[in-house]
Steps between C-alpha positions, in 0.01 A plus 500: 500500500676557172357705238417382156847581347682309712308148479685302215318167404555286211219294301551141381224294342211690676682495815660785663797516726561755733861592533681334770800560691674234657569526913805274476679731247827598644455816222167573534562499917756729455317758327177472720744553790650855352209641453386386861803628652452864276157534634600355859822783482303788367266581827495894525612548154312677176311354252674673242860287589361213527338491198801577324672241643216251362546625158883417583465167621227371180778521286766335728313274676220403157753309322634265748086413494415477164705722183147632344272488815695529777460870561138413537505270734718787686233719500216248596688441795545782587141587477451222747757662755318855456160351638729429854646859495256813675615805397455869681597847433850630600286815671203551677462835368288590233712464169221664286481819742890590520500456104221699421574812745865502346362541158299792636782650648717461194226612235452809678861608417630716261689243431672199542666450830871498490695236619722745676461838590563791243593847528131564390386359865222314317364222666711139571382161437625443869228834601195354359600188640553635818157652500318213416628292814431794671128489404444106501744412811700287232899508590622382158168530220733489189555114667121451539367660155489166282436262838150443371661315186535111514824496420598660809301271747703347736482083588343517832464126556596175308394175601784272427468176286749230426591413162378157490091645582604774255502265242187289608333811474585590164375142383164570674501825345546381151222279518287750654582754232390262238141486641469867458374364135332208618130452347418262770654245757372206645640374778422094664579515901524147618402274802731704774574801348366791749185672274439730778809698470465445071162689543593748700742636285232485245212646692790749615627652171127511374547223173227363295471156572311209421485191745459116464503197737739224337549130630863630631383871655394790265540657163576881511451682178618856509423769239828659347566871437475436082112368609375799632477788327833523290822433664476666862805563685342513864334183499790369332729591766214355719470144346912524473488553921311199553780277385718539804234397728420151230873468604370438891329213439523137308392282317391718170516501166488848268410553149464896349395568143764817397533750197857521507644757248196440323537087476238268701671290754459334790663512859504119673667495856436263799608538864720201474675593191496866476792571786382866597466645853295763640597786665202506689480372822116489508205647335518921441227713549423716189446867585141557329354178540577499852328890568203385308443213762620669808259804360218248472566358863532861606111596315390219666644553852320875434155344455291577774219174385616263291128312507666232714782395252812471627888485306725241540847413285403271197487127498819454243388312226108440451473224259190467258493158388173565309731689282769325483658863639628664862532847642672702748267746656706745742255554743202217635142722620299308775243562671433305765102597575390372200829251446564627156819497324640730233861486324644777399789549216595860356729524167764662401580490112217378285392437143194456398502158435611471888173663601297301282642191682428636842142581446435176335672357848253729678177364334641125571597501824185693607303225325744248715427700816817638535498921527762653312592872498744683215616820525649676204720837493400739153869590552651195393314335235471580122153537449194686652276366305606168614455600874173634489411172356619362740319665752208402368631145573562609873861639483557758719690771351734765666723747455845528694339376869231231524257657791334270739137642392493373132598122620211555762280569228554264267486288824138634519365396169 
């Protein structure tokens, strides 16, 4: 994704804009296309070249884009091209070794070595050199000193793009750098679109959310970074990552509150209107949102009795009419001796506020005969205070794994 100097938006009567390119634009085509073909051209090359020849082509290829921005839009694409690219080492020796063992050599001198030899016979550049491949196996180590440095990484890989979904990307990119400052977004899925896949990105990058039934399908109201605790760039980067997989689906409509360079506005976009494309082609599983759940499973596998209870995969979304709300547990608890039933949903980000709500779903749905169970990590929330609270009100708290013994527990009670 692009990083905050490189989204450009523009505000007009409490509505932003994203920056757009256009995907028809013989000029803008062209430009997306050099780059592609630099990156595509530069496999085995250094970093170092390469980014010179970026710094080249902003002023070149910037102006045929736009006279004032146009050298940012360079660089944002770029940015988009470097998140294809894997990068290595140009040795698999130790870079840090070689240097160190030369210095050692060379500070144990007299003096510096000479270039060339003297009539002295003191010792050559080429002699200590010598030695140190000697000692480390290294044929060439004045090549290898600096290979630790990024500018000498070499492009490994490159998965190739066209021009055409270079562009569509920077237009989902835009709008996805804007919500980096969003304060909250609502989004309205329709009759049709597919929810499942909506909340599992959701559930998946960990986001505070907030659920409602509608007549036409649900009402999904998502905390923004600026809610939390101050403007935090993780969870932005998290809510920004659930746009692509809104993209998947239709019919929805989106509305964000923003600070934008310090103005209120507001971010309106529908899946009819809105003409973005993902670049997912389904839903991506989040690296520590997935290992706390596959930890859990694991805990749980572990347990020698588990009192009868048994885990299955949750139900997808557990509506509460009573309250007018709906969940999505992650995991369903049954046990089929005594045929009871227990749902299951652990958080990722919260506020307090968030775990008010939840305990307050608790109480209701126990008084509606439903059994609802909330874990809640002290890693990723703002307040402790708040969570032990909270666990008064039955949340289970945890720290980085949820173990199979605490649910049982509160099971128990």
């Amino acid at each position: 994704m692009l990083r905050s100097e490189h989204v450009m938006a523009a505000v007009r009567r409490g509505r932003i804009q994203p920056h757009r390119l256009s995907p028809e634009d013989p000029r803008v085509l062209g430009v997306a296309g050099e780059l592609c073909a630099l990156y595509a051209g530069h496999l085995g090359g250094d970093r170092a070249s390469l980014e010179e020849r970026l710094e080249a082509l902003e002023e070149e290829l910037g102006p045929r884009l736009d006279p004032r921005r146009g050298f940012r839009v360079v660089r944002a694409l770029a940015r988009l091209l470097e998140e294809r690219a894997e990068w290595a080492s140009p040795t698999t020796a130790d870079p840090y070794t070689v240097r160190t063992r030369i210095f050692e050599l060379a500070a144990g001198l007299p003096g510096l070595p000479a270039s060339e030899p003297d009539i002295l016979g003191g010792p050559t550049r080429e002699e200590v050199l010598a030695r140190v491949a000697a000692e480390t196996g290294v044929e060439d180590p004045a090549a290898v000193m600096y290979a630790d440095r990024q500018a000498a990484q070499r492009l490994a890989s490159f998965e190739e793009v066209g021009p055409e979904q270079l562009v569509e990307r920077y237009n989902t990119a835009q709008v996805q750098g804007v919500l980096y400052a969003a304060r909250e977004l609502v989004v309205d899925l329709g009759r049709g679109a597919d929810a499942r896949t909506v909340f599992r990105y959701i559930k998946g990058l960990g986001l505070i959310y907030r659920l409602e039934p509608t007549r036409e399908g649900y009402r999904v109201l998502l905390d923004g970074p600026l809610s939390l605790f101050g403007p935090t760039r993780k969870y932005g980067v998290r809510l920004a990552r659930f746009l692509p997989g809104l993209l998947l689906t239709s019919p929805w409509q989106l509305s964000a509150a923003v600070e934008w360079r310090g103005r209120e506005a507001r971010l309106e976009m529908d899946s009819r209107t809105c003409g973005l494309k993902s670049h997912h082609a389904g839903p991506r599983a989040e690296g520590d949102r997935e290992e706390v759940l596959r930890a859990f499973v694991r805990s749980w596998e572990r347990r020698g009795d588990t009192g009868g209870w048994e885990l299955e995969e949750g139900p997808g979304i557990l509506p509460l009419p009573e309250r007018r709300a709906a969940l999505v547990p992650d995991f369903t608890l049954c046990n089929p001796r005594t045929g009871e039933r227990a749902h299951l949903e652990i958080l990722g980000f919260w506020t307090e506020r968030n775990l008010v709500e939840r305990v307050d779903l608790l109480r209701a749905a126990e008084r509606e005969g439903h059994r609802l169970l909330v874990a809640a990590s002290e890693r990723l929330g703002a307040s402790q205070e708040a969570l032990s609270r909270a666990v008064g009100g039955g949340v289970i708290p945890f720290k980085d794994r949820l173990q199979a013994r605490a649910v049982l527990e509160r099971l128990a009670r």
